[in-house]
N, C-alpha and C positions, 0 to 999 in steps of 0.2 A: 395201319394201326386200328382201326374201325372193325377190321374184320378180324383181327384178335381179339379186343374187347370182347363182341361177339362171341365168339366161340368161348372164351372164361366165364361169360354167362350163363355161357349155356352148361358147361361145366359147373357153375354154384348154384344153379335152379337145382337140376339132375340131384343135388348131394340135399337139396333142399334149403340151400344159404341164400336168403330170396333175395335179403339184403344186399349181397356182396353181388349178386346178379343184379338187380335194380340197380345200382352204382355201374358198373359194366357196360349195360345197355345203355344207360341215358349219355353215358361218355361214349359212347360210337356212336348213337343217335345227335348226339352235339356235334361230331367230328363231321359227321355224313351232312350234315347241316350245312357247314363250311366249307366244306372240303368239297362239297357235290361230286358225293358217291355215284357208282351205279345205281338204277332203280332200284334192281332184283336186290342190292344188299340193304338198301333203306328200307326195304317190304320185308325182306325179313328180318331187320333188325326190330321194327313195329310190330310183328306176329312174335318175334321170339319176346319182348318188353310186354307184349300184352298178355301174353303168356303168365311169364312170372308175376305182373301184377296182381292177373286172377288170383292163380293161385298160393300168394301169399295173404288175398283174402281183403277185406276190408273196404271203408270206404272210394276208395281207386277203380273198383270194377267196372264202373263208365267209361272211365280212361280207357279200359283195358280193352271192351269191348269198341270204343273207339277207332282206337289202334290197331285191332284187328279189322275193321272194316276198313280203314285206309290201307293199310298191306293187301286186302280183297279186292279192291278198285284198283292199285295200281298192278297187281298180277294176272288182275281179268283183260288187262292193255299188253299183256307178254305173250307172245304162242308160245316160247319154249316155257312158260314159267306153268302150265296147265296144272301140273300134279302137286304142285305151291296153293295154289286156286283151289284145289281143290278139297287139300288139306283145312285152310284155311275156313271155307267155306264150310264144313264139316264142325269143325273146332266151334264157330261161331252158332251153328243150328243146335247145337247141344246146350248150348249156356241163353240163349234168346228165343228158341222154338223157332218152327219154321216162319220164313216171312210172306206175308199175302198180300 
């Protein structure tokens, strides 16, 4: 169920329906909670949530930024997740500058 929510997310970001994404993601981020998801799908339901938070804009960007650094720490723990990581890490250097 987690990984459909997901994916409808990511379907109402894409159309720009932050809303109906946000609602999506935090109900697979709740299920993954319980349910004790795979990592890879908690990391990127965190990356794809911080996503949409961004870019719906407003006070939340901490959050979003947040959320993307926990998706970064837990894919930096995956060998197969590397192109996840790396994406992520990308995403993040763009919105925070690089880190020193």
């Amino acid at each position: 169920v987690a990984v459909s929510l997901n994916d409808l997310g990511k379907v109402f970001r894409k159309q720009g329906k932050y809303d109906k994404a946000l609602r999506n993601y935090e109900r697979a981020s709740a299920i993954c909670e319980k349910k004790m998801c795979k990592a890879g799908s908690v990391s990127e339901i965190r990356f794809n949530l911080a996503r949409a938070l961004w870019e719906k804009g407003g006070p939340s960007r901490g959050r979003s930024l947040t959320l993307a650094e926990q998706a970064r720490d837990a894919y930096s723990k995956m060998e197969q997740k590397k192109k996840e990581l790396l994406e992520v890490e990308e995403w993040l250097k763009k919105r925070k500058g690089p880190e020193k």
